[in-house]
N, C-alpha and C positions, 0 to 999 in steps of 0.2 A: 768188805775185805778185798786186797788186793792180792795174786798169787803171788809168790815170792818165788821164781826159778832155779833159784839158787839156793836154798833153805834148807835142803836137806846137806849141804855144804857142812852151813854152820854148826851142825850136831857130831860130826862125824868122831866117834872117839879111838882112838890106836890102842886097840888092847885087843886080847883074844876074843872071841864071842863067849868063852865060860865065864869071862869076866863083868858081861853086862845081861842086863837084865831090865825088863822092862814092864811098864803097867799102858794095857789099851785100853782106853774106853773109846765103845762102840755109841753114835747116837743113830738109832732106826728111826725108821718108817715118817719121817716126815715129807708131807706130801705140800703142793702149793695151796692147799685150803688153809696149811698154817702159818701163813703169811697174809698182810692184809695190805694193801697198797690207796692210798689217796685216788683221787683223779689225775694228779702232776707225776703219778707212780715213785711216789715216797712212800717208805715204807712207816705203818704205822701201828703194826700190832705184826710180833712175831715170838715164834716158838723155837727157844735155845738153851742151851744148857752151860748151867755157871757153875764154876768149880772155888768153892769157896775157902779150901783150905788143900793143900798139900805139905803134907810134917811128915818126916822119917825120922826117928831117933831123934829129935828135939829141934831137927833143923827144919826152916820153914823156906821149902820151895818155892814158894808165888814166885817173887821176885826174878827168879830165873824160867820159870815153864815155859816162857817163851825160847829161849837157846837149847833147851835141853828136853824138847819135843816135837813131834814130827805129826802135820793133819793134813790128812788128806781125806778130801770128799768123795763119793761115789761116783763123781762122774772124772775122777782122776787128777783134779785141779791140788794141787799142793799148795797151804795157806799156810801163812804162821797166826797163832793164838796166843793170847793174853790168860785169859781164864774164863774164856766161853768159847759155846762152838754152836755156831746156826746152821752150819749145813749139815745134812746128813753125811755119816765119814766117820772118820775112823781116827782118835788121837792115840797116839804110841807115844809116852815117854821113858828114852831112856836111862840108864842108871849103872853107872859100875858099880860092878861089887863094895869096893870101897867108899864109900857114898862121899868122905871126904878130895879122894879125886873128881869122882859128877860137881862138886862146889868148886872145885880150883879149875875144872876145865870149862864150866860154864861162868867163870868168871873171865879166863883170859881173853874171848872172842873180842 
């Protein structure tokens, strides 16, 4: 994964904070024993977590969790994510109340 600097840019929503709401998942305690590297240090056995469905009210997020979530690691790096997360960190996605504005604003980017 590459950081992306600018990433928390792309989420940014204009509304009050009563109006958004958000879900974190936390992934702890991984340490470098859960990672397993070659001799060439490629990586060839690791421990991550896959997020295999996100639905609210019938609407199906995958698609968008990449615009419409914010991950950062433990050691403060900011990445963007698809639907997994290998470092230890913390993924925040948010959500206006409205769920059909989070779909129109995570589409305009």
């Amino acid at each position: 994964m590459t950081p992306i600097d600018s990433f928390e840019d792309l989420h940014e929503f204009r509304s009050s904070k009563n109006n958004i709401h958000s879900i974190s998942i936390e992934f702890q305690n991984k340490t470098g024993a859960d990672t397993r590297v070659d001799e060439q240090g490629q990586i060839v056995e690791d421990l991550y977590l896959v997020i295999d469905n996100l639905n609210i009210d019938g609407h199906d997020l995958m698609p968008k969790i990449s615009r419409i979530s914010h991950y950062q690691t433990d050691q403060g790096i900011r990445t963007g994510t698809h639907n997994w997360m290998a470092f230890a960190g913390l993924l925040r996605i948010k959500l206006h109340r409205n769920l059909l504005y989070t779909l129109w604003m995570s589409s305009t980017v």
